[in-house]
Biotite code that builds the C-alpha atoms (Angstrom):
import biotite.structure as struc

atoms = struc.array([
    struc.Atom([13.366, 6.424, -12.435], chain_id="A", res_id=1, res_name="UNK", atom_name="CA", element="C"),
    struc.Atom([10.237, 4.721, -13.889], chain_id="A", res_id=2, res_name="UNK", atom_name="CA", element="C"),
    struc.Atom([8.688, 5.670, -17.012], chain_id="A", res_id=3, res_name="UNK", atom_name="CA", element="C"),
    struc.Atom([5.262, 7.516, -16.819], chain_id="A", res_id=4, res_name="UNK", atom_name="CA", element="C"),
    struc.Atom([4.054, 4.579, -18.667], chain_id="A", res_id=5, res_name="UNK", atom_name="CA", element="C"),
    struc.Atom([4.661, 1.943, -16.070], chain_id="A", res_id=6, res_name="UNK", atom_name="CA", element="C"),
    struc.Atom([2.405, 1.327, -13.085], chain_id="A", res_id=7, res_name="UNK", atom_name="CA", element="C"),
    struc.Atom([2.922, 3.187, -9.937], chain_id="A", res_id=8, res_name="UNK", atom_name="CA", element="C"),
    struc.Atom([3.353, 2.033, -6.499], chain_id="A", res_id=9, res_name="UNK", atom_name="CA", element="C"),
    struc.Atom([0.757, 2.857, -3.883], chain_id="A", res_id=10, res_name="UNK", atom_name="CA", element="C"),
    struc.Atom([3.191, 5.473, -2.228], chain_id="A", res_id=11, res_name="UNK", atom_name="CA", element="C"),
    struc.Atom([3.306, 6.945, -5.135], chain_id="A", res_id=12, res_name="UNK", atom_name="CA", element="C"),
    struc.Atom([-0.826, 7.218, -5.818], chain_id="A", res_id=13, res_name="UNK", atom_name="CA", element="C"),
    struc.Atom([-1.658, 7.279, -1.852], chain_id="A", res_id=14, res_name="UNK", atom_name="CA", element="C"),
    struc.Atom([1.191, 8.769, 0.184], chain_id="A", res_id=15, res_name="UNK", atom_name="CA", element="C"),
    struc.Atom([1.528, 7.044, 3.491], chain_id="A", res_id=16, res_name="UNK", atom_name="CA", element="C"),
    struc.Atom([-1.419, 5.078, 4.867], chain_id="A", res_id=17, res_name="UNK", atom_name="CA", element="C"),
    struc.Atom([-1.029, 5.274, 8.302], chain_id="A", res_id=18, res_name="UNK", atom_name="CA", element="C"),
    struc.Atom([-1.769, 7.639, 10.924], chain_id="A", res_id=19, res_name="UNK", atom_name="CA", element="C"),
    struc.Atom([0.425, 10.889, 12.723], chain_id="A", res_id=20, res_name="UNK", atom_name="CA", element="C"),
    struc.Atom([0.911, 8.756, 15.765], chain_id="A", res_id=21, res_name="UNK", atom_name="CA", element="C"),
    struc.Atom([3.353, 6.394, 13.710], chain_id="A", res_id=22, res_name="UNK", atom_name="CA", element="C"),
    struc.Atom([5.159, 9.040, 12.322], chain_id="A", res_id=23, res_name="UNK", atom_name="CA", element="C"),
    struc.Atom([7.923, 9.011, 14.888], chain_id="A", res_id=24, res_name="UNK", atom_name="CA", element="C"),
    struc.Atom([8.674, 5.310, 13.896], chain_id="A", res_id=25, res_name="UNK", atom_name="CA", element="C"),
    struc.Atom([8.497, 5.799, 9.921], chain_id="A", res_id=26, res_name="UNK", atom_name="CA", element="C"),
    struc.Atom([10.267, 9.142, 9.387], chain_id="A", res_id=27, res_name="UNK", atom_name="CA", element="C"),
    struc.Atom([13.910, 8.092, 10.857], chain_id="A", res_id=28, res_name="UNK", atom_name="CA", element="C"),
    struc.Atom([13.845, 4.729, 8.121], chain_id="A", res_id=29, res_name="UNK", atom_name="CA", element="C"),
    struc.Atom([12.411, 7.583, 5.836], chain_id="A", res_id=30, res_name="UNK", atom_name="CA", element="C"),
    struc.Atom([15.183, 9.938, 6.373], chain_id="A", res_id=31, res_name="UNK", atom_name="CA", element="C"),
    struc.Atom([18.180, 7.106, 6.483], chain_id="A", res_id=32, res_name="UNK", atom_name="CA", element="C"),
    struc.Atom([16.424, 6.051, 3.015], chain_id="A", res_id=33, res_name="UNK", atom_name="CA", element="C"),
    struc.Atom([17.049, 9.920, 1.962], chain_id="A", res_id=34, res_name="UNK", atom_name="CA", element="C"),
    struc.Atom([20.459, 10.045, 2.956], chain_id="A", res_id=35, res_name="UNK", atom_name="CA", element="C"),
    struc.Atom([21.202, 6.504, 1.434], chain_id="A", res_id=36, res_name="UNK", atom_name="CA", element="C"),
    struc.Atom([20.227, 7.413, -1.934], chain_id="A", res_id=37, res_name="UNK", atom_name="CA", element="C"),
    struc.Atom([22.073, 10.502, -1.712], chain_id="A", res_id=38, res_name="UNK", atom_name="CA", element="C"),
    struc.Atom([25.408, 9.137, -0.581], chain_id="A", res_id=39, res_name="UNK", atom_name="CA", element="C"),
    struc.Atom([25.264, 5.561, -1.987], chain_id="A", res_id=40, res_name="UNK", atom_name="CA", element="C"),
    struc.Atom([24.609, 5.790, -5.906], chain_id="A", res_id=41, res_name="UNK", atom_name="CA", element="C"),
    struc.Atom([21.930, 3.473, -5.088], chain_id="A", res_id=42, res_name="UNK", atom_name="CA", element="C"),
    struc.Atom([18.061, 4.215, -5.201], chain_id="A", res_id=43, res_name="UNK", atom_name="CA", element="C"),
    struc.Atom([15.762, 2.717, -2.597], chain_id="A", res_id=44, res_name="UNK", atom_name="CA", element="C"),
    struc.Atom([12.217, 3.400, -3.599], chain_id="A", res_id=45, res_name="UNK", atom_name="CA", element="C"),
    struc.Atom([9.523, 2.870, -1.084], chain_id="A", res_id=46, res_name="UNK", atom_name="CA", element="C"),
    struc.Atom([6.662, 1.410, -2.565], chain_id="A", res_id=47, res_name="UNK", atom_name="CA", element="C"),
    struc.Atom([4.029, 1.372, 0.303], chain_id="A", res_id=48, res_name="UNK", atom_name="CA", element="C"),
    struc.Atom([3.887, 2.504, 3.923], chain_id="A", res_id=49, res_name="UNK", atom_name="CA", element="C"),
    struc.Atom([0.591, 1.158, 5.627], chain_id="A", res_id=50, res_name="UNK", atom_name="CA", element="C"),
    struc.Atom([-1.334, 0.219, 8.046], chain_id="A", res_id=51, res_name="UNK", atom_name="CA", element="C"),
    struc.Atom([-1.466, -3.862, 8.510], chain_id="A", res_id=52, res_name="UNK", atom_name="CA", element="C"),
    struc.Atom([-3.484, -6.559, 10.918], chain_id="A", res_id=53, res_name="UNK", atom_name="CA", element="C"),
    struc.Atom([-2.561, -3.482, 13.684], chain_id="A", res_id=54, res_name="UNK", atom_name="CA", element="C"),
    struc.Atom([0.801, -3.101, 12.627], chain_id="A", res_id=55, res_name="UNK", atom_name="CA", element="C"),
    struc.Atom([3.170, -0.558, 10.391], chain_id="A", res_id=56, res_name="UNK", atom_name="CA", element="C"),
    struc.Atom([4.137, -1.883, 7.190], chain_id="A", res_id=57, res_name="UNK", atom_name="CA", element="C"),
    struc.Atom([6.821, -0.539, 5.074], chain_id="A", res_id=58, res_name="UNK", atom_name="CA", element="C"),
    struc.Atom([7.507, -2.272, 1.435], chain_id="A", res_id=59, res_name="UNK", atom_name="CA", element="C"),
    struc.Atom([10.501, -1.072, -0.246], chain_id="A", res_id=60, res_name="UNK", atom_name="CA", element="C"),
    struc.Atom([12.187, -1.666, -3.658], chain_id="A", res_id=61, res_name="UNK", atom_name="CA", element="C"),
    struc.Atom([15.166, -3.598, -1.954], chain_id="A", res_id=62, res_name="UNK", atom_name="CA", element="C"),
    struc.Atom([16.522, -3.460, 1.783], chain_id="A", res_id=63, res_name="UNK", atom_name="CA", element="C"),
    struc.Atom([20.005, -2.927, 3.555], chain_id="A", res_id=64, res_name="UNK", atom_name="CA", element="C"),
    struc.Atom([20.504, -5.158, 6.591], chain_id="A", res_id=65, res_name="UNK", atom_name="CA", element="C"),
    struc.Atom([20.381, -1.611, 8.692], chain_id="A", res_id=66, res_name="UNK", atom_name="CA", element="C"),
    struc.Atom([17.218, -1.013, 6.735], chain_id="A", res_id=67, res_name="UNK", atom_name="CA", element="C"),
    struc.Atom([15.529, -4.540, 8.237], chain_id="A", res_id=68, res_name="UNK", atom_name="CA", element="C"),
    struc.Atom([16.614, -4.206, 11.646], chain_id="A", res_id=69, res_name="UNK", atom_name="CA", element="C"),
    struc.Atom([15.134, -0.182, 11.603], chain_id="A", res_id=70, res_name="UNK", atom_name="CA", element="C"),
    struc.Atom([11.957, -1.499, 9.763], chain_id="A", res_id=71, res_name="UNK", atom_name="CA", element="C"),
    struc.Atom([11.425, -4.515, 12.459], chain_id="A", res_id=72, res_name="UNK", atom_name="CA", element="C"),
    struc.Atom([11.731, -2.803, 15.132], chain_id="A", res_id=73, res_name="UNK", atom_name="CA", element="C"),
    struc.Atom([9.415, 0.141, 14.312], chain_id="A", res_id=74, res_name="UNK", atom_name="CA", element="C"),
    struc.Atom([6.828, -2.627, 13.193], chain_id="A", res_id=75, res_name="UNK", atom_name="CA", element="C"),
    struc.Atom([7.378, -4.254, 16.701], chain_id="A", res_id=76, res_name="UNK", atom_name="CA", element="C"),
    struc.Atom([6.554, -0.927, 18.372], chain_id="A", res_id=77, res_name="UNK", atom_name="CA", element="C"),
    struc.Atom([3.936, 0.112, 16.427], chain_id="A", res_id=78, res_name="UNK", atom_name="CA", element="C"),
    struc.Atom([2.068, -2.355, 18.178], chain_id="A", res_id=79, res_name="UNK", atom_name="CA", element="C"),
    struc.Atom([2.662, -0.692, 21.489], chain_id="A", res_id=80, res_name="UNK", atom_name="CA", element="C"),
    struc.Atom([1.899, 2.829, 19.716], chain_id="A", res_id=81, res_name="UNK", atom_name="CA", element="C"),
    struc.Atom([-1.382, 4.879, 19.342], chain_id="A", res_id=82, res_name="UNK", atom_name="CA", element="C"),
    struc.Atom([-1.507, 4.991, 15.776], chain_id="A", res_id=83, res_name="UNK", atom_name="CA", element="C"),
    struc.Atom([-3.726, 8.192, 15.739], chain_id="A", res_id=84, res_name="UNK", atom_name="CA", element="C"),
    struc.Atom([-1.813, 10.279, 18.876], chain_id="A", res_id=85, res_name="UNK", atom_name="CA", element="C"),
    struc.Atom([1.615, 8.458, 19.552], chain_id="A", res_id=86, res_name="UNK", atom_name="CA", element="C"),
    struc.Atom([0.990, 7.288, 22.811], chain_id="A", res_id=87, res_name="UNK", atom_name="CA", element="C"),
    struc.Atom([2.170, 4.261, 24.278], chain_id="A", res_id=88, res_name="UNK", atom_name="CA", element="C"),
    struc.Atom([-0.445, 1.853, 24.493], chain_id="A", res_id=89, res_name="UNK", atom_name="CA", element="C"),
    struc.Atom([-0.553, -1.830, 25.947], chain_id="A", res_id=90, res_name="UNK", atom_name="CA", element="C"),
    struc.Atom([-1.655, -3.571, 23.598], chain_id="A", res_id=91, res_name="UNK", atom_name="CA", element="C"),
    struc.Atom([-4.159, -3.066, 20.772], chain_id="A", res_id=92, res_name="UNK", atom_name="CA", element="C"),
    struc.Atom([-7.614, -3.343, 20.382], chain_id="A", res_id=93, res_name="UNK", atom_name="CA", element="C"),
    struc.Atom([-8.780, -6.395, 19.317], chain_id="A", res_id=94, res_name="UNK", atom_name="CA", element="C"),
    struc.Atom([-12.550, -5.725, 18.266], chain_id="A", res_id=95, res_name="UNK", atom_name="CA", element="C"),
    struc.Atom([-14.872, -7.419, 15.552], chain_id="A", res_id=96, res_name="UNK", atom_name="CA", element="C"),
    struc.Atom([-11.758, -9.933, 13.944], chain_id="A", res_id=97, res_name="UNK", atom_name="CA", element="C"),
    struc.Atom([-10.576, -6.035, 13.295], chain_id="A", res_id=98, res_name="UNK", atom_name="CA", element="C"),
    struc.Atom([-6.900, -5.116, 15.598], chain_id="A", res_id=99, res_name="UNK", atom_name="CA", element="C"),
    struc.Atom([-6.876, -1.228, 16.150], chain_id="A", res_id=100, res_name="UNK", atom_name="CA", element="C"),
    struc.Atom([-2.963, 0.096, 17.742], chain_id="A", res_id=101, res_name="UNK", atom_name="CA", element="C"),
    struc.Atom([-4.810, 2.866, 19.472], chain_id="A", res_id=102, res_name="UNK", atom_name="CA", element="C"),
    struc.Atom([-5.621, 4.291, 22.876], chain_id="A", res_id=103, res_name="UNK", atom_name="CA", element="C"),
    struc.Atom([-8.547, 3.579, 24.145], chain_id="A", res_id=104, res_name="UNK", atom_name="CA", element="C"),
    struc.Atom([-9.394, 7.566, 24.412], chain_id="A", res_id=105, res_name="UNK", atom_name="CA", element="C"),
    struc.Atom([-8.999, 7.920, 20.490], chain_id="A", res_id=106, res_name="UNK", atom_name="CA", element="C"),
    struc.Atom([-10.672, 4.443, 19.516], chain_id="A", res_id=107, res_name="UNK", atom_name="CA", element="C"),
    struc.Atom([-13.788, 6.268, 21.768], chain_id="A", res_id=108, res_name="UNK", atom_name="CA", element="C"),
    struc.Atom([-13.778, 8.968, 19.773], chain_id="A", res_id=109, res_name="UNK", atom_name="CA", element="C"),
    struc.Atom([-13.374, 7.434, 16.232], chain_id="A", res_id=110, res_name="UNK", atom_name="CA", element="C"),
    struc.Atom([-16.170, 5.139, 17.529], chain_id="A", res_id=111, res_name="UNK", atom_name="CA", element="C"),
    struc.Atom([-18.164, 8.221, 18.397], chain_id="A", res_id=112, res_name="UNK", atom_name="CA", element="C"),
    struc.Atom([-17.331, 9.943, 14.862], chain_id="A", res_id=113, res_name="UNK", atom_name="CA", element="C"),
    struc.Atom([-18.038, 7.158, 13.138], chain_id="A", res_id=114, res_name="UNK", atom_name="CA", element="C"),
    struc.Atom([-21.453, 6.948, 14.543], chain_id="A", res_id=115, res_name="UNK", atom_name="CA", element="C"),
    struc.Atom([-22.483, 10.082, 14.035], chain_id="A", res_id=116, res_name="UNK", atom_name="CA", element="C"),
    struc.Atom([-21.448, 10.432, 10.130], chain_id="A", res_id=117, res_name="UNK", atom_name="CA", element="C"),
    struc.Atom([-23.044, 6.807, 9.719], chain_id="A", res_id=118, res_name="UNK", atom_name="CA", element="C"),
    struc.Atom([-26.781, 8.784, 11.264], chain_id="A", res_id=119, res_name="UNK", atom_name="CA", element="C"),
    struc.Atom([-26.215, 11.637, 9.380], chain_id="A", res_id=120, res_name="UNK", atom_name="CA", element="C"),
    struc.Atom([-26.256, 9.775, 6.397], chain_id="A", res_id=121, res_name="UNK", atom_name="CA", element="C"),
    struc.Atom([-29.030, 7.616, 7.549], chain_id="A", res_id=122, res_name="UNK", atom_name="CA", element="C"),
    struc.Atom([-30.749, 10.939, 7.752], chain_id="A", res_id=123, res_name="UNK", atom_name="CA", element="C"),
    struc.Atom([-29.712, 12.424, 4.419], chain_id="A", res_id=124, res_name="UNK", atom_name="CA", element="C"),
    struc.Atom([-30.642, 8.596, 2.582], chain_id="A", res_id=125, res_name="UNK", atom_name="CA", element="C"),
    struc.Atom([-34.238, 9.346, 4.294], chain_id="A", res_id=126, res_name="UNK", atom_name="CA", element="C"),
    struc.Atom([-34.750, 12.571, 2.830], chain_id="A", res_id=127, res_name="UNK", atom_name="CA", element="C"),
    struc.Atom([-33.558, 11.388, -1.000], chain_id="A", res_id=128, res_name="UNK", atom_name="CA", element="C"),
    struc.Atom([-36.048, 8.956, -0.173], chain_id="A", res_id=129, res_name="UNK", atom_name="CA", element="C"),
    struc.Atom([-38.932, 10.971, 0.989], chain_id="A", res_id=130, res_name="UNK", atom_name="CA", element="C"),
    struc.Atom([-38.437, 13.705, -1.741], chain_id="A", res_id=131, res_name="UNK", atom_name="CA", element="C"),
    struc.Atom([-38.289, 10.351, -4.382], chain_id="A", res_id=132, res_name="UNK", atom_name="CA", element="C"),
    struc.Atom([-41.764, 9.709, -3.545], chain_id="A", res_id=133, res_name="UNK", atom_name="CA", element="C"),
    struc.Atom([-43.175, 13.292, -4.797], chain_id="A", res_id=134, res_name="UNK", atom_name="CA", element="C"),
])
């Protein structure tokens, strides 16, 4: 256990930054983790759980060989799952230099959501400026 003095790891300040759809390939290495600390007298800490180039991430404090093969191959699928929904996808989206692991059905409607909070501020940036003018 770390001091409160000493830094904290993003898991710690940010929880996991990934979407629901990946949580069927994070929460079995999460719950092996559990029992392994319980059962072991050792402590695996996970220090970030992420999003990455289109791909899970997991970063923890030190890894078991059962560990590596259960955090490869949920980083392998990830790339093959929506990371919003949990579907099974193709392959991602590759758009802008930016890779999205999503369906094509939630990548719409991010797109769409996006769009629509982007005008809204558009519209709320016009009226500051209008009222400035007074």
């Amino acid at each position: 256990m770390r001091k409160s003095s000493e830094p904290q790891y993003p898991y710690e300040l940010f929880g996991i930054e990934c979407g629901k759809g990946w949580e069927g390939l994070y929460r079995p290495i999460m719950d092996y983790i559990d029992e392994y600390n319980k059962t072991s007298g050792d402590n695996v800490e996970i220090h970030q759980i992420k999003e990455k180039f289109g791909g899970l991430r997991m970063y923890l404090s030190h890894y078991t060989d059962e560990l590596r093969k259960m955090i490869r191959e949920a980083e392998e699928k990830s790339f093959h799952t929506c990371e919003i929904c949990g579907k099974h996808i193709d392959n991602p989206i590759v758009e802008h230099h930016w890779i999205y692991s999503e369906c094509q059905e939630c990548h719409d409607k991010w797109i769409s959501e996006r769009k629509k909070s982007m005008e809204n501020n558009n519209k709320e940036n016009e009226m500051i400026s209008e009222n400035c003018k007074d």
